[in-house]
N, CA, C and O of each residue as an XYZ file, in Angstrom:
460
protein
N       0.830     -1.191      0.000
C       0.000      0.000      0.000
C       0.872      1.252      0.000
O       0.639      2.332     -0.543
N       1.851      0.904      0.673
C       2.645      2.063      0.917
C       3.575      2.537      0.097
O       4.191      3.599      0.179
N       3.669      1.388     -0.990
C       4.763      1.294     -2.319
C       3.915      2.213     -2.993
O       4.436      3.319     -3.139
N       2.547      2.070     -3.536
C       1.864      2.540     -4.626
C       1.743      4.430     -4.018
O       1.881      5.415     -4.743
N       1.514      4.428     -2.828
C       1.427      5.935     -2.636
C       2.156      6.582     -2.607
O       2.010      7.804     -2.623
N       3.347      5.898     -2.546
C       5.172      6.693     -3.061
C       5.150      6.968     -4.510
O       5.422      8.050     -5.031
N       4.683      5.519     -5.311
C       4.591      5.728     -6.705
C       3.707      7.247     -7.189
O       4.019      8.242     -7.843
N       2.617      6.844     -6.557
C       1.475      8.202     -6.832
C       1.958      9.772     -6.456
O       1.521     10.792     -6.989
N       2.929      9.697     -5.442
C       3.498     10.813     -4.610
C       4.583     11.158     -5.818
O       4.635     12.338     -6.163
N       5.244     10.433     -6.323
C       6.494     10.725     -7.029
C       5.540     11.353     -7.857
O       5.263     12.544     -7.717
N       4.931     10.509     -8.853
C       4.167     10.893     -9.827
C       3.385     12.439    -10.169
O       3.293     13.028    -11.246
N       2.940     12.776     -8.976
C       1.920     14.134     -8.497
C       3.669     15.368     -8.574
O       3.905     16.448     -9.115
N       4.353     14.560     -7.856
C       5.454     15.715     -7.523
C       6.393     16.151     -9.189
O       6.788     17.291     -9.435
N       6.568     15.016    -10.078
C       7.218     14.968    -10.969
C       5.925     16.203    -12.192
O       6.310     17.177    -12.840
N       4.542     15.695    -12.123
C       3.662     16.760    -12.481
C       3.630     17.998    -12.576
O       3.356     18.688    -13.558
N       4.006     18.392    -11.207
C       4.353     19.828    -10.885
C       5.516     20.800    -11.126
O       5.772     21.971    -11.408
N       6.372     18.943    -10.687
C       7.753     19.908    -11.349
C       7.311     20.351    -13.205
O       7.273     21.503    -13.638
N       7.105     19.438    -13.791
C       6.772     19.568    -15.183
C       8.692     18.221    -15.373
O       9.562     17.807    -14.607
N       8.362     18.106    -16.848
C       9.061     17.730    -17.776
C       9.782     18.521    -18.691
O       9.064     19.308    -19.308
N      10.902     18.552    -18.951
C      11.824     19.394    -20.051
C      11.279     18.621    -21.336
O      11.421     19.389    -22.288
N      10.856     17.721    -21.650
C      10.516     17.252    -22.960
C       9.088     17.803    -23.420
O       9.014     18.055    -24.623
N       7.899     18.038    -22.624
C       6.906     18.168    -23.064
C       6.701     19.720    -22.790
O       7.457     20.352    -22.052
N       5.633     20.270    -23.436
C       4.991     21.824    -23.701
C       4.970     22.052    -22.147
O       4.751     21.256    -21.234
N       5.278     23.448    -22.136
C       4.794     23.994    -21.041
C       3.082     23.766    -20.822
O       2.464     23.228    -21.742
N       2.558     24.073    -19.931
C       1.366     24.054    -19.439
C       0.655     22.526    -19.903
O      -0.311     22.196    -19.216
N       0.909     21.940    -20.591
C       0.667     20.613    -20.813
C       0.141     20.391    -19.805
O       0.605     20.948    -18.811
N      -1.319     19.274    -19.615
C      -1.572     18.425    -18.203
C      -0.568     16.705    -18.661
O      -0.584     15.940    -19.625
N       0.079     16.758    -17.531
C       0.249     15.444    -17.376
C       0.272     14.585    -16.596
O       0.120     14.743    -15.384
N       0.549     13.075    -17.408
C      -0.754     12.278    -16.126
C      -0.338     11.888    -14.911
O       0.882     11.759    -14.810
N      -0.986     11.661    -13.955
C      -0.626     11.408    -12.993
C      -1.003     10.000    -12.616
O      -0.308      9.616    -11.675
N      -1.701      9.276    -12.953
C      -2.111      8.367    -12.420
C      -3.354      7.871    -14.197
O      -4.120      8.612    -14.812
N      -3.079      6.684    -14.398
C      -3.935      6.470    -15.145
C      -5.619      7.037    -15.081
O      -6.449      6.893    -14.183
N      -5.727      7.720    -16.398
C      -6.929      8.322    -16.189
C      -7.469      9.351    -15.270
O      -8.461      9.412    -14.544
N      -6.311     10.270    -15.595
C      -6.327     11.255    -14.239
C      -5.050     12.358    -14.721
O      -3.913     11.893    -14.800
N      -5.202     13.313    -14.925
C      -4.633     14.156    -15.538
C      -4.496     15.734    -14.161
O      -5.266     15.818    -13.203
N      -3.481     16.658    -14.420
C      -3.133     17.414    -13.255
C      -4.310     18.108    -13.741
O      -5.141     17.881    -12.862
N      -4.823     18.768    -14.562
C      -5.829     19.367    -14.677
C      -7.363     18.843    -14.634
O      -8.194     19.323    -15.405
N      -7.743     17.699    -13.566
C      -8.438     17.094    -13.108
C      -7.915     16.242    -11.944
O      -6.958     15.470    -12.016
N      -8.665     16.482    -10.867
C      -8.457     15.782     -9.999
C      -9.076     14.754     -9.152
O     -10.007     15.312     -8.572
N      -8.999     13.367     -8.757
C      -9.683     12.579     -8.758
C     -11.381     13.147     -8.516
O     -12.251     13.136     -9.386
N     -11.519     13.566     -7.269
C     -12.647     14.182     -6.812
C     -13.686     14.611     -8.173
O     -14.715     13.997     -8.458
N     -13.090     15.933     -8.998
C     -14.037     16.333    -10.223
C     -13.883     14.675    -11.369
O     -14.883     14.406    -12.034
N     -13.057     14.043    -11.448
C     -13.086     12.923    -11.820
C     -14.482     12.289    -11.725
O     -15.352     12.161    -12.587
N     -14.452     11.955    -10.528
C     -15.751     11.138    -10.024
C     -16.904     11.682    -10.455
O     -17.841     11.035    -10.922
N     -16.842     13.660    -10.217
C     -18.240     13.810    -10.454
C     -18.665     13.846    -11.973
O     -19.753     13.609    -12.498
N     -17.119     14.321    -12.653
C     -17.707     13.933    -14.115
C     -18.722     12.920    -14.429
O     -19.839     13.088    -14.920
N     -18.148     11.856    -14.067
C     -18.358     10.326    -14.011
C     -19.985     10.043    -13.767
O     -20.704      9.237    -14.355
N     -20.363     11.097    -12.564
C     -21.574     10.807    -12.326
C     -22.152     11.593    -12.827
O     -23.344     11.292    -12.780
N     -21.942     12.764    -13.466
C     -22.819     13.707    -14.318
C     -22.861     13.354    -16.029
O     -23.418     13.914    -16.973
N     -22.297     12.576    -15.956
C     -22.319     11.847    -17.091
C     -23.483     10.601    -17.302
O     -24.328     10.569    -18.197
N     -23.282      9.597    -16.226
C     -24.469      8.796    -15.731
C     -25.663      9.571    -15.959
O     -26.476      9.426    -16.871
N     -25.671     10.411    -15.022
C     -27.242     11.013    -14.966
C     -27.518     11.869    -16.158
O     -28.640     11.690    -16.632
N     -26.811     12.710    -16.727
C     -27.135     13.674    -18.182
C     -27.414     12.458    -19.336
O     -28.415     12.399    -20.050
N     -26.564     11.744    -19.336
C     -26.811     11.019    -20.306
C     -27.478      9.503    -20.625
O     -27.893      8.932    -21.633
N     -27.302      9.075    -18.748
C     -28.506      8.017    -19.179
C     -29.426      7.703    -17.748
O     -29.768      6.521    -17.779
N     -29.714      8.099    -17.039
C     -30.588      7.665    -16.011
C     -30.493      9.418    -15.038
O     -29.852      9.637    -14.010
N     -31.451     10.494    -15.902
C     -31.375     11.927    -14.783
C     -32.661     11.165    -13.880
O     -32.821     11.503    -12.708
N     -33.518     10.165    -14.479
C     -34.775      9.664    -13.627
C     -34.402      9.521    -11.873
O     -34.943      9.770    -10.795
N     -33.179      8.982    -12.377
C     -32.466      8.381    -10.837
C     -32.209      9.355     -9.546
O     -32.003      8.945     -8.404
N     -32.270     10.905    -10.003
C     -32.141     11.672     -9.111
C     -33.434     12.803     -9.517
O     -33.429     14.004     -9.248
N     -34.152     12.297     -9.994
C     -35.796     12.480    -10.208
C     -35.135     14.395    -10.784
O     -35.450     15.477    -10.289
N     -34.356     14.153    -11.736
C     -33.900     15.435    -12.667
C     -34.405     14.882    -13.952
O     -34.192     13.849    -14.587
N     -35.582     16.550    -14.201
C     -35.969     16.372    -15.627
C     -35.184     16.716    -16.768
O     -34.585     17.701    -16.337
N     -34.701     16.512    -18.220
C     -34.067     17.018    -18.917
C     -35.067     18.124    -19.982
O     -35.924     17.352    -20.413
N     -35.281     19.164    -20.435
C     -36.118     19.234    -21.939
C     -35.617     18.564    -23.107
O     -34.635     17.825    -23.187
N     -36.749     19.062    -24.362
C     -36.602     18.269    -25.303
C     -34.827     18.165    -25.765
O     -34.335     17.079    -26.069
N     -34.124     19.279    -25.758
C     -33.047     18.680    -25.955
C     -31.459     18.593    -25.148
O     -30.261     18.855    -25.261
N     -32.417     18.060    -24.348
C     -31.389     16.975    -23.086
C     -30.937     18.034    -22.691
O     -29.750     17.772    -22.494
N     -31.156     19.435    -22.353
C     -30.850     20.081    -21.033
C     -31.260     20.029    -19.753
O     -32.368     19.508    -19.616
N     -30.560     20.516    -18.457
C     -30.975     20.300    -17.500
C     -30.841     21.926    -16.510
O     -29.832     22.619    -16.646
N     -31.655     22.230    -15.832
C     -31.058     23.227    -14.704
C     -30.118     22.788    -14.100
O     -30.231     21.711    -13.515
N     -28.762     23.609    -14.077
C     -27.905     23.221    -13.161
C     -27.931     23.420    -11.888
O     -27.397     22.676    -11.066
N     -28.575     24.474    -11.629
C     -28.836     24.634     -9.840
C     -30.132     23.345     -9.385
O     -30.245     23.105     -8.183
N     -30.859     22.736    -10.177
C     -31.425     21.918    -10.144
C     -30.729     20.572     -9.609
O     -30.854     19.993     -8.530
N     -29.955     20.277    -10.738
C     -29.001     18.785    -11.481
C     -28.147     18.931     -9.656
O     -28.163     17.899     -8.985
N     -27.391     20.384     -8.948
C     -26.732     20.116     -7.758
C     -27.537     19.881     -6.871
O     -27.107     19.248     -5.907
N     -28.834     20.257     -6.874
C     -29.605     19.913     -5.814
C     -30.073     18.705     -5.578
O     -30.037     18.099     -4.507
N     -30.600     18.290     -6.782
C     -31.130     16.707     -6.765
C     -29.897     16.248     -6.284
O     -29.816     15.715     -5.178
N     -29.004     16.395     -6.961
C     -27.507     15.117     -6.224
C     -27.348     15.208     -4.862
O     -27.332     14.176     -4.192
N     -27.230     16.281     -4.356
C     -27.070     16.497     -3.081
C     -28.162     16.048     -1.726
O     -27.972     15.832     -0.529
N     -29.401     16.042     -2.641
C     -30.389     15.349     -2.077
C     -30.703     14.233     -2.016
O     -31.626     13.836     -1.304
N     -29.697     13.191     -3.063
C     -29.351     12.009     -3.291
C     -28.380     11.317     -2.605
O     -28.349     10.096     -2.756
N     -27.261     12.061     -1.595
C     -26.494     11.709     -1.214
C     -25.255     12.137     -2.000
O     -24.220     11.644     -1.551
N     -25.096     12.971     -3.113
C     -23.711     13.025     -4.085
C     -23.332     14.535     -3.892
O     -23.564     15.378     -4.758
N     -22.648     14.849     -2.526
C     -22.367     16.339     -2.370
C     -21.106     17.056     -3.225
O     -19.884     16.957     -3.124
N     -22.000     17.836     -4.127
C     -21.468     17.952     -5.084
C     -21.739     19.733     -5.026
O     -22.746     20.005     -4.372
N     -21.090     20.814     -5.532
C     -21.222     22.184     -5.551
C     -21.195     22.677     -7.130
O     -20.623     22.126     -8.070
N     -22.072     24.006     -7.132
C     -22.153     24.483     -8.197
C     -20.838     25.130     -8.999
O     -20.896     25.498    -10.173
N     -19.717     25.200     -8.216
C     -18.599     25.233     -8.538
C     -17.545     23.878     -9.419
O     -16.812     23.802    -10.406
N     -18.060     22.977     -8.313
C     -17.158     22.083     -9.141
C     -18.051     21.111    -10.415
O     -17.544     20.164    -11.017
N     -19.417     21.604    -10.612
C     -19.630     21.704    -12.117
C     -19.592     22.320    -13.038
O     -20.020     21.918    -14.119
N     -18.992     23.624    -12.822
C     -18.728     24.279    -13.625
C     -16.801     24.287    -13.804
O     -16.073     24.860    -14.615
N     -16.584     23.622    -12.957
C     -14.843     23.060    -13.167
C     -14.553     21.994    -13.777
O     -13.469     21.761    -14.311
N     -15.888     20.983    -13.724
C     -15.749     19.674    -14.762
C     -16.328     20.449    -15.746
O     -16.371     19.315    -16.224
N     -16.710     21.043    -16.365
C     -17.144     21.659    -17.389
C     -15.904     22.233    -18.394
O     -15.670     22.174    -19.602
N     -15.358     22.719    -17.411
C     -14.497     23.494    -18.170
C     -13.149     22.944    -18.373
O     -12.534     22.846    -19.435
N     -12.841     22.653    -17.369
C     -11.164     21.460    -17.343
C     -11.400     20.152    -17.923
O     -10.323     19.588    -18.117
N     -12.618     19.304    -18.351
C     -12.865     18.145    -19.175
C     -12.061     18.271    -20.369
O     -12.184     19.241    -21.116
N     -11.167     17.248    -20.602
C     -10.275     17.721    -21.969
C     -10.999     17.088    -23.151
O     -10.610     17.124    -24.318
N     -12.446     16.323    -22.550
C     -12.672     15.748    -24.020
C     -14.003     16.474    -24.100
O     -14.679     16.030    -25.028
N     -14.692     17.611    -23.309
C     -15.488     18.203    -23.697
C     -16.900     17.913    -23.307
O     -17.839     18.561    -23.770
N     -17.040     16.961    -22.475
C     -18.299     15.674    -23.035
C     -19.283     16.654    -22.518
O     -20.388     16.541    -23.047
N     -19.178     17.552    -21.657
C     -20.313     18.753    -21.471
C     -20.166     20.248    -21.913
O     -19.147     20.796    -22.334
N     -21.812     20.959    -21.666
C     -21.613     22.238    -22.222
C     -22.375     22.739    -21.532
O     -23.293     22.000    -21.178
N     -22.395     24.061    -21.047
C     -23.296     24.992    -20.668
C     -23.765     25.832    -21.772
O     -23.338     26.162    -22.879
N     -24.922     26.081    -20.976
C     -25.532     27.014    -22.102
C     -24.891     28.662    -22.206
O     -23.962     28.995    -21.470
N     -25.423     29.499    -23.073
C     -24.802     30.646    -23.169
C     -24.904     31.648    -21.843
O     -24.018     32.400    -21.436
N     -26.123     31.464    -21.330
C     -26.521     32.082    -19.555
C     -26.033     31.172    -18.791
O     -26.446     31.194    -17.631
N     -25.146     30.230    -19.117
C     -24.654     29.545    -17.829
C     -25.494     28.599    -16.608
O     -25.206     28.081    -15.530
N     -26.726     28.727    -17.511
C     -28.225     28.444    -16.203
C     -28.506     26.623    -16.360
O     -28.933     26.020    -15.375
N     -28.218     25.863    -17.685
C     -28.502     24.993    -17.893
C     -26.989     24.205    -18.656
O     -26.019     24.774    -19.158
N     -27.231     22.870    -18.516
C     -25.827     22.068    -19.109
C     -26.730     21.264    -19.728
O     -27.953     21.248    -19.866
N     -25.492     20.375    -20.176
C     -25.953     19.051    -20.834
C     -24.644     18.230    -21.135
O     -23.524     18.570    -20.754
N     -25.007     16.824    -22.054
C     -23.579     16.433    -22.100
C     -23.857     16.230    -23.493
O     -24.892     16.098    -24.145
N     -22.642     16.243    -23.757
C     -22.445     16.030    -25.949
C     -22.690     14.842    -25.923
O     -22.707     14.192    -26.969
């Protein structure tokens, strides 16, 4: 246990330092599937805002309209009322630090969805 969190520790520290081979500001990885510009935590909630936007919002009794938007002050409340304490901040940080995009807010910022 204690091997792998040295590994992970090196790993996080070598991140920060950065690399002479790769671009500045580059994210790099830290841990499979886990990048410095995501961190496990927004990880997870991606993960679950993904679940619910895209296939079960029933599950936290969040309606979508016709085209699969949702209120976001809504989408944090239901979760949070679900047990998934989650803030209107750090959906709008998986939003934006996601490197593959899979969500969007709308132009007022009031509603998301996922691509």
């Amino acid at each position: 246990m204690f091997e792998r969190q040295e590994a992970i520790q090196v790993k996080q520290i070598a991140a920060l330092v950065g690399n002479s081979n790769q671009r500045c500001g580059a994210p790099q990885e830290i841990e499979i599937g886990y990048t410095s510009n995501m961190n496990r935590r927004l990880t997870k909630i991606s993960k679950y805002l993904s679940f619910i936007l895209r296939h079960h919002p029933e599950k936290i009794g969040l309606t979508l309209d016709s085209e699969r938007w949702a209120n976001v002050e809504s989408l944090v409340e239901k979760a949070n009322a679900n047990g998934k304490a989650i803030t209107l901040a750090q959906v709008h940080q998986v939003v934006e630090l996601n490197e593959q995009k899979i969500f969007v807010l709308s132009d007022d910022g009031l509603r998301i969805r996922a691509n």
